[in-house]
C-alpha positions as CSV (number, residue, x, y, z in Angstrom):
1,X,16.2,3.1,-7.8
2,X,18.0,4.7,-5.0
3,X,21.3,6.3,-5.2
4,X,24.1,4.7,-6.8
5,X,26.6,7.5,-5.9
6,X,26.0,10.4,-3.9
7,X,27.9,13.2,-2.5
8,X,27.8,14.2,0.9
9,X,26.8,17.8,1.0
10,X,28.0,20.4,3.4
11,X,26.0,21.9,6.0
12,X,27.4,25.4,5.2
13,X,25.2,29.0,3.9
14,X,25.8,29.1,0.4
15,X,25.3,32.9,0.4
16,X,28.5,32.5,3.3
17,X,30.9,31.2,-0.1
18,X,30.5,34.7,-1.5
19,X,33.5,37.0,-0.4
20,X,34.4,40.9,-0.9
21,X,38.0,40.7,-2.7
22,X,39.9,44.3,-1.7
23,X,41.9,43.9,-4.7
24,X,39.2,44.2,-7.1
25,X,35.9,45.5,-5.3
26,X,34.1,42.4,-6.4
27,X,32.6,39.3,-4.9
28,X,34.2,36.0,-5.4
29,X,33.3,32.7,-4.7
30,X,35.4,30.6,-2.1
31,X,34.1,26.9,-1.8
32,X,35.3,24.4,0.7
33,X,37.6,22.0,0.7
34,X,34.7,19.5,0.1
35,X,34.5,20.9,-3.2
36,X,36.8,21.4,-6.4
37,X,38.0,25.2,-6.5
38,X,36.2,27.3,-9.0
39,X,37.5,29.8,-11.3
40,X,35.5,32.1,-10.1
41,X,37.3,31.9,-6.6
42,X,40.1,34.1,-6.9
43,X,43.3,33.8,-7.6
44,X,45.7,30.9,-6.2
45,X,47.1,31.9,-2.5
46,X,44.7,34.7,-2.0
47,X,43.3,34.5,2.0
48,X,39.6,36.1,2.7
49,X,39.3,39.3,4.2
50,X,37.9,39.1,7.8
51,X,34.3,39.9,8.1
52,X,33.2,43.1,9.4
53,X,32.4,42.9,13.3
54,X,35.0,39.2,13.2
55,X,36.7,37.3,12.1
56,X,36.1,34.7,9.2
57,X,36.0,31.1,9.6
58,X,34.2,29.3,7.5
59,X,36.5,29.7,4.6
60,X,40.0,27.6,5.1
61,X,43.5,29.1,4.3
62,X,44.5,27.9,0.5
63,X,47.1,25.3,-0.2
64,X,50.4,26.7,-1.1
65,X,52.1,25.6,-3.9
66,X,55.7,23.6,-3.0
67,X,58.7,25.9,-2.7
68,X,56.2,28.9,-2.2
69,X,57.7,31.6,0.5
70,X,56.1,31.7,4.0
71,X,56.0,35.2,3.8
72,X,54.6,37.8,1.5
73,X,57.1,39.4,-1.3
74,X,57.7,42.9,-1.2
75,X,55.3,45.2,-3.2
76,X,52.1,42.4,-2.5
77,X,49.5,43.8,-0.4
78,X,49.1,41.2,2.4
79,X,50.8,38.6,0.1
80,X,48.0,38.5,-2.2
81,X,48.1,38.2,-5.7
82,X,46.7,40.4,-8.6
83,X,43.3,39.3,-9.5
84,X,43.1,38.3,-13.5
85,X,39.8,39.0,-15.2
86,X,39.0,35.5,-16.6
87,X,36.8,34.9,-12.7
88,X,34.5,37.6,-13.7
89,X,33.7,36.0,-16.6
90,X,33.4,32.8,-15.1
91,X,30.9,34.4,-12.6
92,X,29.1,35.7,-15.4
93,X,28.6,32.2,-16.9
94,X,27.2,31.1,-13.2
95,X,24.6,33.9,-13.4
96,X,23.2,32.6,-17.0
97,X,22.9,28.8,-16.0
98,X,21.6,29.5,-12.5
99,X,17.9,30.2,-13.5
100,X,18.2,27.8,-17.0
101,X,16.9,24.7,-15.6
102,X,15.4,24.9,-12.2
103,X,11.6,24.5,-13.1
104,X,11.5,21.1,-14.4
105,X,13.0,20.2,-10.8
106,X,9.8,20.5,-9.0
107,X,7.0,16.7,-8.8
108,X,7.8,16.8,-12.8
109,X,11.5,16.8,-13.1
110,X,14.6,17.9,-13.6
111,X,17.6,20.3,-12.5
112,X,19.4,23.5,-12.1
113,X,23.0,23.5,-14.1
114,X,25.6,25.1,-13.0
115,X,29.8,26.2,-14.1
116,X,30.4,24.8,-10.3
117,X,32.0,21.8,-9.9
118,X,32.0,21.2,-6.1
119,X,28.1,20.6,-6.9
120,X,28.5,17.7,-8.9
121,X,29.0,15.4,-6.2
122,X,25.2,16.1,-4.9
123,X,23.9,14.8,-7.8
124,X,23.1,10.9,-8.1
125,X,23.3,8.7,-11.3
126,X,22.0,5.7,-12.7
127,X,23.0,3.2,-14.9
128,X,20.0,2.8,-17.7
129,X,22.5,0.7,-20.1
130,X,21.3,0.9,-23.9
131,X,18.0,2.8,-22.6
132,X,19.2,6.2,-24.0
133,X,21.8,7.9,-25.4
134,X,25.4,7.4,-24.1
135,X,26.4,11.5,-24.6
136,X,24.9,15.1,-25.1
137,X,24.9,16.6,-28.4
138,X,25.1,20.2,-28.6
139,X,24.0,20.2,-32.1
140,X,21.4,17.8,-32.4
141,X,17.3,18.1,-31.0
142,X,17.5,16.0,-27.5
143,X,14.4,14.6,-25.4
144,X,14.8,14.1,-21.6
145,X,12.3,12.5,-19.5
146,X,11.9,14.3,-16.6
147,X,10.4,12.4,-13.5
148,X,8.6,12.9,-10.7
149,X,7.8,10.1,-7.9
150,X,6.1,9.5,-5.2
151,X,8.5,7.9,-2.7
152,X,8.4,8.9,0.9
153,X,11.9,10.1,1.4
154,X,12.9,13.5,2.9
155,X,11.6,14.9,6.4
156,X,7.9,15.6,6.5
157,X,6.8,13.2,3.9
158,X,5.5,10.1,5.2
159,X,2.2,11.0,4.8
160,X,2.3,11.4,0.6
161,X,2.8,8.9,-1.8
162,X,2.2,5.2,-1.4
163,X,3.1,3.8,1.3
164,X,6.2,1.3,1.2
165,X,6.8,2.6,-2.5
166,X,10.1,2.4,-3.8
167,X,9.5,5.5,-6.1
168,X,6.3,5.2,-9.0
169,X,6.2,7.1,-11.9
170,X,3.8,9.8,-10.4
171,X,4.3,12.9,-12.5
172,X,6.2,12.4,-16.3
173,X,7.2,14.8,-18.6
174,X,8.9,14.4,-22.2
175,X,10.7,17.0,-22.9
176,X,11.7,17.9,-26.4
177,X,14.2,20.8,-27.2
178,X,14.0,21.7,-30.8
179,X,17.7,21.6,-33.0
180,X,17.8,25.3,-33.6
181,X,16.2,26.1,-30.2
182,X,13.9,27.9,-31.1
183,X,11.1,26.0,-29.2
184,X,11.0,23.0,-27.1
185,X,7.0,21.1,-25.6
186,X,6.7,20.0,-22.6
187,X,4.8,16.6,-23.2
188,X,3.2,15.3,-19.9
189,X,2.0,11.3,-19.8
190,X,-0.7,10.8,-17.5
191,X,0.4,8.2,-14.8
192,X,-3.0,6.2,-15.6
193,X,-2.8,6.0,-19.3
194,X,-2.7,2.0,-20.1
195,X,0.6,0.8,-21.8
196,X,2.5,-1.9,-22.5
197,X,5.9,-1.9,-19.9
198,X,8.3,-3.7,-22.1
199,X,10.7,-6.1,-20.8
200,X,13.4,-4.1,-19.2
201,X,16.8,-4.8,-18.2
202,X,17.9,-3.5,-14.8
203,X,21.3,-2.8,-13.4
204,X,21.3,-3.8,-9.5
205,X,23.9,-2.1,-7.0
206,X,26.0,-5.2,-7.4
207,X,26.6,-4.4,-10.5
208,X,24.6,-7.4,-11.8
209,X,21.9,-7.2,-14.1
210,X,18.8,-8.8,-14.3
211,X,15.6,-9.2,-16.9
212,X,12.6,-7.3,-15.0
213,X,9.3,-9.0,-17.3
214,X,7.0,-6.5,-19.1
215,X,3.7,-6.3,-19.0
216,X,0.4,-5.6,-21.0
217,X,-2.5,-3.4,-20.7
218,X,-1.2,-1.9,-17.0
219,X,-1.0,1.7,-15.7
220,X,1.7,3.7,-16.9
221,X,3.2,4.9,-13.3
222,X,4.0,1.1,-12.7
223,X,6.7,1.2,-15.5
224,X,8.8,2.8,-12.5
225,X,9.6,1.0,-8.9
226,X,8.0,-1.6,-9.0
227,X,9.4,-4.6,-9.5
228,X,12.8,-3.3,-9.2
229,X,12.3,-1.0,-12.4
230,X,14.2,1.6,-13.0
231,X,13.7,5.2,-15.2
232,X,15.7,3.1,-18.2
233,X,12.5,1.3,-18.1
234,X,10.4,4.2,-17.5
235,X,12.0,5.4,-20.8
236,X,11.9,2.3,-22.5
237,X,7.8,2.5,-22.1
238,X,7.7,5.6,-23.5
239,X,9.3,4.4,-26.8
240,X,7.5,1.4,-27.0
241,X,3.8,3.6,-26.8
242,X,4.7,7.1,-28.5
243,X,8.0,5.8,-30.6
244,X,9.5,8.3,-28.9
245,X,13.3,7.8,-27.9
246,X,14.4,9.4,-24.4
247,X,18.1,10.5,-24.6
248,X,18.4,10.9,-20.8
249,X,16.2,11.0,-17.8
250,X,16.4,13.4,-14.9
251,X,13.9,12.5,-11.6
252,X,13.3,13.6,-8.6
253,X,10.7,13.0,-5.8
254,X,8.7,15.4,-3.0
255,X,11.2,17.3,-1.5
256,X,12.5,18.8,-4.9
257,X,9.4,20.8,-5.2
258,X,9.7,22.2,-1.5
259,X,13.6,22.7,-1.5
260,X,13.6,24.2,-4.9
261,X,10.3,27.2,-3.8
262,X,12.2,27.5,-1.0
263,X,15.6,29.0,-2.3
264,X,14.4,31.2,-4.8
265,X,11.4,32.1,-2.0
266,X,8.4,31.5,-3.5
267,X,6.4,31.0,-6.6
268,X,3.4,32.9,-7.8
269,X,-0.1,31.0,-8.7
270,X,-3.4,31.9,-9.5
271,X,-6.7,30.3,-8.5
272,X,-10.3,30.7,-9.6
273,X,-12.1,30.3,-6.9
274,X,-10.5,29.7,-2.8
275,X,-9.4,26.5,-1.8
276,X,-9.5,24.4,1.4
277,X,-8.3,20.8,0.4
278,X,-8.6,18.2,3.2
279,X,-6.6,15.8,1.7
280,X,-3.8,18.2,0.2
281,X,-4.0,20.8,3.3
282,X,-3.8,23.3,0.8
283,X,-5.5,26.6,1.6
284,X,-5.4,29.2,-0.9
285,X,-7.7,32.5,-1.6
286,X,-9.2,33.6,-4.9
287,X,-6.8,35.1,-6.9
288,X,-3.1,35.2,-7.3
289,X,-0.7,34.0,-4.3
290,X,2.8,32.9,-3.3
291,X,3.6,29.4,-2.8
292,X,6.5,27.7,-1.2
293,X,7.6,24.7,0.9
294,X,5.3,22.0,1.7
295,X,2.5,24.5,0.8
296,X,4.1,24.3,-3.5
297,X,4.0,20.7,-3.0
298,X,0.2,20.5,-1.7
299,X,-0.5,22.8,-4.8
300,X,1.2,20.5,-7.3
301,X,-0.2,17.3,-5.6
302,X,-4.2,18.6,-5.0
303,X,-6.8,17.0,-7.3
304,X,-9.8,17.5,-5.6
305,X,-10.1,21.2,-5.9
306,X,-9.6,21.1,-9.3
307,X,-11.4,20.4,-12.8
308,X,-12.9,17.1,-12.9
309,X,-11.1,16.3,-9.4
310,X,-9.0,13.8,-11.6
311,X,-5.6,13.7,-12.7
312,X,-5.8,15.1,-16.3
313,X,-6.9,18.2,-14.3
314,X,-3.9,18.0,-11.7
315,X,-1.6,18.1,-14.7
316,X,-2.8,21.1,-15.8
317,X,-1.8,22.8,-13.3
318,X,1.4,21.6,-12.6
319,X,2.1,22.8,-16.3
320,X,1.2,26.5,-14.7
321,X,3.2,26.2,-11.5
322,X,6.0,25.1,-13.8
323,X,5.5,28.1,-16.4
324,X,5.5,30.1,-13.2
325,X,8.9,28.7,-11.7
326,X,10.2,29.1,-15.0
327,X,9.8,32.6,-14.8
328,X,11.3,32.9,-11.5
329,X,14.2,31.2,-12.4
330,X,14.6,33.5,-15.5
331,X,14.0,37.2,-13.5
332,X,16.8,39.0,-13.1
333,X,16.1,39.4,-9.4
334,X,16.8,35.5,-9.0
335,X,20.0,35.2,-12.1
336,X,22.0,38.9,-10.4
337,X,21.3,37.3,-6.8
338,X,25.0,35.2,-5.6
339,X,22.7,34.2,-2.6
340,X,19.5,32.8,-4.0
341,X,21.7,31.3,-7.0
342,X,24.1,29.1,-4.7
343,X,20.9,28.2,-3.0
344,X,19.2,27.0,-5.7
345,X,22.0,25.1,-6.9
346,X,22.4,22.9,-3.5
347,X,18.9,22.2,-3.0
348,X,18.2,21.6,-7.4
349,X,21.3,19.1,-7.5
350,X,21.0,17.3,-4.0
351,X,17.0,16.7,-5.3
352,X,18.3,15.5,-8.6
353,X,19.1,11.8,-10.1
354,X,20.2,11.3,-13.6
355,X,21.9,8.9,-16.3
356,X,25.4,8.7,-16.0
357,X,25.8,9.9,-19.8
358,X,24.8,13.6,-18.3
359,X,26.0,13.1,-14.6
360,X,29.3,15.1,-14.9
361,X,29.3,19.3,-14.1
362,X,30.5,20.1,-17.9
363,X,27.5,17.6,-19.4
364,X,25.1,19.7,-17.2
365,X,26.1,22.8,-18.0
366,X,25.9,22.3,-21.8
367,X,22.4,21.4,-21.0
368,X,21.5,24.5,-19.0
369,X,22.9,26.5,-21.8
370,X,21.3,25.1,-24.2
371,X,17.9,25.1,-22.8
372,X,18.6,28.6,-22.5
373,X,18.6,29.7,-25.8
374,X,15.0,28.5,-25.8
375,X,12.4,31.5,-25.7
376,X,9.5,31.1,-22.6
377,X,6.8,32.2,-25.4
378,X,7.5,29.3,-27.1
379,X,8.1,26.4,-24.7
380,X,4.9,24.9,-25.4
381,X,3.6,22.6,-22.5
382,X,0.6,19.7,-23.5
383,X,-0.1,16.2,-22.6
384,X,-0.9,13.2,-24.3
385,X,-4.4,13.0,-26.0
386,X,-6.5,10.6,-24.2
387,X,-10.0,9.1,-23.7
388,X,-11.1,7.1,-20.7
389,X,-11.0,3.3,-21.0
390,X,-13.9,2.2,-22.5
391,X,-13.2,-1.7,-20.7
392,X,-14.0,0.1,-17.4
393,X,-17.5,0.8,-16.4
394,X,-16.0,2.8,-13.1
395,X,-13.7,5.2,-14.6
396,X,-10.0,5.2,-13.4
397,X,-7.7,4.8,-16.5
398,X,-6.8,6.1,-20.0
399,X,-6.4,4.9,-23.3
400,X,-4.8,6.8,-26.0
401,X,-7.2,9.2,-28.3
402,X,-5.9,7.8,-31.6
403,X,-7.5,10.7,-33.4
404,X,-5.0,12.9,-31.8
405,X,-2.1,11.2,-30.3
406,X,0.1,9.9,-33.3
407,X,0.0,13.0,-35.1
408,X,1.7,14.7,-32.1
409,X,3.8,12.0,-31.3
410,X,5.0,12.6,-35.0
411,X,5.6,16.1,-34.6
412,X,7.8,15.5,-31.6
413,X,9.3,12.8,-33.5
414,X,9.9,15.4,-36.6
415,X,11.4,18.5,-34.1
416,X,7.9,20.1,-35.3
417,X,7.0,23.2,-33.1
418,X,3.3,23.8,-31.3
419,X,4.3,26.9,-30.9
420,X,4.2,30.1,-33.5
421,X,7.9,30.5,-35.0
422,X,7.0,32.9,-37.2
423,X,10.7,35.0,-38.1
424,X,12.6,31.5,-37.7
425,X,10.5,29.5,-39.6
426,X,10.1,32.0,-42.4
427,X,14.0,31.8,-43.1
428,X,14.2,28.3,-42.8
429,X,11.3,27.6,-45.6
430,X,12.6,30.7,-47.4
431,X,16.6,28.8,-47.4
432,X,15.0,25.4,-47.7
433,X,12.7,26.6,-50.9
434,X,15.9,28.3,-52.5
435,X,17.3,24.6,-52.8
436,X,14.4,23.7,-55.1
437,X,15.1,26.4,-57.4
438,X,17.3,26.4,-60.4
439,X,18.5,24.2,-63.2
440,X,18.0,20.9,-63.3
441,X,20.2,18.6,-64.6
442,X,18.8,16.0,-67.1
443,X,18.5,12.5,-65.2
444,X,20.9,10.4,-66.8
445,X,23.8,12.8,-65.2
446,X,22.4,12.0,-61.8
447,X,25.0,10.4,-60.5
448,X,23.6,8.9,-56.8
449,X,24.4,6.1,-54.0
450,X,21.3,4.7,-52.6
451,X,21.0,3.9,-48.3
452,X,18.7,1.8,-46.6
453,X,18.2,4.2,-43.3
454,X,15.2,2.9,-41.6
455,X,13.2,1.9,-44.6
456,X,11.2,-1.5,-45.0
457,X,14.2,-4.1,-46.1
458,X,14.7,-4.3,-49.8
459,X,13.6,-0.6,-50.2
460,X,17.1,1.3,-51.4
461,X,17.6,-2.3,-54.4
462,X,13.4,-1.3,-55.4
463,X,14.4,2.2,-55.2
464,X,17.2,1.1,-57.6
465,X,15.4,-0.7,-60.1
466,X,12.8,2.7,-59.9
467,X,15.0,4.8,-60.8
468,X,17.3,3.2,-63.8
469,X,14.4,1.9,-65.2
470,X,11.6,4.1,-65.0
471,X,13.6,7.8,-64.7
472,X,16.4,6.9,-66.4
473,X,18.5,7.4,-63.5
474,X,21.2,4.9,-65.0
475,X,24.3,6.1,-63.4
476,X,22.7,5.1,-59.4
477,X,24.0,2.3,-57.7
478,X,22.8,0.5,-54.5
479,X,25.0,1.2,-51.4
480,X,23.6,-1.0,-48.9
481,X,22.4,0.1,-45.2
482,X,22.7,3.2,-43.6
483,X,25.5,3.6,-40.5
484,X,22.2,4.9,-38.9
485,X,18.6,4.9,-38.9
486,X,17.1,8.3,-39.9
487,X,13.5,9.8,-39.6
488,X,13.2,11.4,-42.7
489,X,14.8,10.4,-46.1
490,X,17.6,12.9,-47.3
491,X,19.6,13.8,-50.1
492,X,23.7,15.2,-49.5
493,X,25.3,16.5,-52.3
494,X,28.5,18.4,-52.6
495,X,29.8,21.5,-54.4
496,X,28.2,21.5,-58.4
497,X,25.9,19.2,-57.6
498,X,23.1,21.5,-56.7
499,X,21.5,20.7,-60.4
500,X,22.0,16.9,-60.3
501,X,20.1,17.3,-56.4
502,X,17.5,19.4,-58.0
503,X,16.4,16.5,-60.5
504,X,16.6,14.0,-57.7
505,X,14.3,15.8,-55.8
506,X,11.9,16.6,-58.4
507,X,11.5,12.5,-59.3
508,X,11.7,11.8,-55.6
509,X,9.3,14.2,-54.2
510,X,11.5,15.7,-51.9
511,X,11.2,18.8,-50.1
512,X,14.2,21.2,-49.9
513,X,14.5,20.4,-46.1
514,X,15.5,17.0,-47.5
515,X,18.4,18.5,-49.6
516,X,21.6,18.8,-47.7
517,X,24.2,20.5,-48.8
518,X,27.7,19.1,-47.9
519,X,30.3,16.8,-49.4
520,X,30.4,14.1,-52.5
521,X,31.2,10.6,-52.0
522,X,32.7,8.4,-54.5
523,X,30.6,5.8,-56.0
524,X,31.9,2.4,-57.7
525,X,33.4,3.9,-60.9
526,X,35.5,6.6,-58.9
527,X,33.2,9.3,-59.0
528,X,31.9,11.7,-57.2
529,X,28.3,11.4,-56.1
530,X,25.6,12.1,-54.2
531,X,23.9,10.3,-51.5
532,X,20.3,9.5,-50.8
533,X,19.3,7.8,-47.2
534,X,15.7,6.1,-47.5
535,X,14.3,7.4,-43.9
536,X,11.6,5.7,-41.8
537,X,8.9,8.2,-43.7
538,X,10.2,6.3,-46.8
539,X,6.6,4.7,-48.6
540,X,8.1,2.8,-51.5
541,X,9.5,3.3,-54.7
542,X,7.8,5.8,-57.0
543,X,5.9,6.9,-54.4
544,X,6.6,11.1,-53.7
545,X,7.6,12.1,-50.2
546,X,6.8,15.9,-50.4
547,X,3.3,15.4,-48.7
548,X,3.8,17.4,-45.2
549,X,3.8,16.1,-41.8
550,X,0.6,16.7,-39.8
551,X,-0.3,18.6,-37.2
552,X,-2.0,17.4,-33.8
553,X,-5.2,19.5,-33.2
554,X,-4.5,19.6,-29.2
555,X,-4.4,22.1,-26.3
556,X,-1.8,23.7,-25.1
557,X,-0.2,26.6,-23.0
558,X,3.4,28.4,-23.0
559,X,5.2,29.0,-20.1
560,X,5.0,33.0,-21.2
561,X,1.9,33.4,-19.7
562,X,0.0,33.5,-16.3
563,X,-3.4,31.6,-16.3
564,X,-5.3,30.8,-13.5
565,X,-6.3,27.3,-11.9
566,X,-9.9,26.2,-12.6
């Protein structure tokens, strides 16, 4: 659980990196030695101009390159060389990823991304083996499982958290970026809900690994720590209760949420009525206020002046300071200021431990510019439909509300949105419906290879026999498994075979989001053909798949708006 690799950082003013180049009139960055030399630095050789009132120290004289003269050529200014353009555009990119990412740092996860590479080496990773996914897709929906814990690291926290903890799962949040991003939800898991903790293996500093036993029927926060678990475990609970895989992880513990308020100076809540929490120490009028330090962390941690005093209640708030540091992080005032983004980018990555798939600067910065092209209005945050455990006549724990709970898990599972889409889902059912419509070709033309994907064994041979025998689909044949599982059955067919896909669909009970256009492949006679993949939503031969995926009935809010704590 603790760090496997860490950098050392650098006690040094980020806002001090940031230096007036003559040449140009603009600011440049100029990192340390510590650090690898950004494009955004200036050009190779230049020296920082002096400060005014002194001279400047804190930035060391650049390396020359071998065979370089010791003095300036004539016609250079002070030896320095012209300033290209390609740093202003690297300082642009800076800018956009500063404010991308920052708000799932706080108790409930994550990081801030940036071009930088000297930052890199805050960060810590963690090998989670086959736990999730081994890269980042640009191009594909992706879930990380953002954690918060509650181990007593970091000056000033002794007093939270469980004493002699090595880190539980205090605070969890799923979240799922959509593949069009257009939307992504915010799914919190109650640290009491009961689960079933898999068996999990653990890698251990030695490099060793080891079996760590699961368990049944226990609390969901003890699928982290103890035991020696680790957040591959943490995500492998998740799958085994919701079916929901976690690509990556990102976690963090108590001093995230103050570092992080800190640097961009502040977050604004909203309470109902004033609060004086004993336990918490928080102490807050009625109304809205600013929040930062250890007083954002009492905010995030209080459950007795809220709700029910519980922790379903506590979540709920922690999903409107989060909406609320999203918006921070996204205000121009915190993305055009060099100062407040350097600082947020020491204290978001020295807070921050992730998978080694996603622990390198170019990984994280695809990540931060992704979830940027993610509107606030439609990052929907909820949490996982629950009922209190009925074997419990003192109420502490959770069980799943199985009214609820596997239709959301199956929109999550099916990149369905909780939030209204309107304009992009309009064209995608409008492109998806135009597949449907045309000729048909008559079925005995349908040429077709039939993969097993993820359906029940035996399903693509039944399918088979279906078709040939009761469509007249004679010219299929059965190609055997899928490379991969899929969710959702599909249909690829090439160029001119939009009518033979049209039929297919029609017998199958497809929907045009099944049909994909792309290329043919060549069945046993030679011949070009199309394919069909039998998903996990596959229910048999003869049995239509166009009935549409439900939708959870569950509350929600978007990080768009500003609601008050209750």
């Amino acid at each position: 659980m603790d760090a496997q690799r860490r950098g050392r950082g650098e006690q040094i003013d980020p806002a001090d990196q940031w230096v007036l180049n003559p040449d140009t009139g603009e600011y440049e960055l100029r990192l340390t030695p510590s650090g690898t030399q950004s494009p955004a630095s200036g050009a190779r050789g230049s020296t920082p101009p002096p400060r005014a009132g002194g001279t400047r120290t804190d930035v060391p004289p650049q390396r020359r390159r071998r065979g370089a003269p010791q003095e300036p050529p004539p016609g250079r200014r002070g030896g320095r060389r012209p300033v290209q353009q390609k740093p202003k555009k690297a300082k642009k990119v800076l800018m956009w990823t500063g404010g991308t990412m920052a708000f799932v740092l706080v108790g409930v996860g994550g990081a801030g991304y940036f071009y930088l590479r000297h930052l890199e080496g805050n960060v810590t990773t963690t090998d989670i083996g086959s736990a999730g996914a081994s890269t980042f897709s640009k191009d594909e929906a992706f879930n990380i499982l953002i954690i918060g814990t509650d181990k007593r690291t970091g000056e000033g926290n002794e007093g939270y958290g469980d004493k002699g903890s090595s880190g539980h799962a205090d605070t969890t949040i799923l979240l799922h970026v959509a593949k069009d991003r257009s939307n992504a939800t915010a799914l919190s898991i109650p640290r009491d809900l009961i689960v079933n903790i898999p068996d999990c293996p653990t890698k251990l500093e030695d490099g060793s690994e080891k079996v760590v036993p699961g368990q049944q029927g226990v609390q969901f926060n003890r699928s982290l720590g103890e035991n020696g678990r680790d957040p591959g475990c943490t995500m492998r609970t998740v799958k085994e209760n919701t079916g929901i895989q976690a690509d990556h992880f990102m976690m963090a513990d108590f001093n995230a949420v103050k570092t992080l308020t800190t640097a961009v100076e502040g977050v604004d809540v909203c309470v109902e009525k004033p609060v004086n929490d004993k336990q918490s120490k928080l102490v807050l009028p009625a109304g809205p206020s600013k929040v930062e330090g250890e007083q954002a962390l009492a905010f995030v941690r209080t459950r007795k002046s809220f709700g029910n005093h519980g922790d379903l209640d506590r979540i709920k708030v922690q999903q409107q300071f989060l909406g609320s540091l999203m918006r921070k992080m996204s205000s121009g005032d915190t993305l055009t200021s060099p100062s407040k983004l350097l600082k947020l980018a020491e204290a978001a990555t020295k807070a921050l431990t992730v998978n080694e798939a996603i622990g390198n600067v170019g990984t994280l910065k695809d990540i931060a510019l992704e979830l940027k092209k993610v509107p606030t209005k439609n990052i929907a945050f909820t949490t996982v439909p629950v009922r209190d455990n009925p074997a419990e006549t003192v109420k502490v724990t959770v069980v799943l509300e199985e009214s609820k709970a596997p239709q959301l898990f199956d929109m999550i599972r099916n990149d369905v949105s909780l939030t209204e889409v309107k304009q992009q889902k309009k064209k995608v059912k409008d492109a998806e419906a135009a597949r449907l419509k045309g000729t048909k070709a008559p079925a005995a033309e349908v040429r077709v290879r039939i993969l097993n994907g993820g359906a029940d064994p035996g399903s693509a041979q039944k399918t088979l026999q279906y078709l040939q025998v009761e469509e007249g689909v004679t010219k299929s044949e059965n190609g055997g498994n899928a490379p991969a599982e899929l969710a959702r059955t599909t249909l690829e067919y090439g160029p001119g075979e939009a009518d033979q896909a049209r039929r297919l669909a029609a017998i199958m009970g497809l929907s045009g989001a099944a049909m994909k256009p792309g290329e043919s492949v060549k069945n046993a006679q030679g011949l070009p053909a199309m394919t069909l993949t039998l998903g996990k939503d596959f229910k048999g031969a003869g049995v239509k798949l166009d009935a549409p995926v439900e939708t959870a009935d569950v509350d929600k809010s978007t990080a768009d708006k500003v609601k008050c704590a209750s």
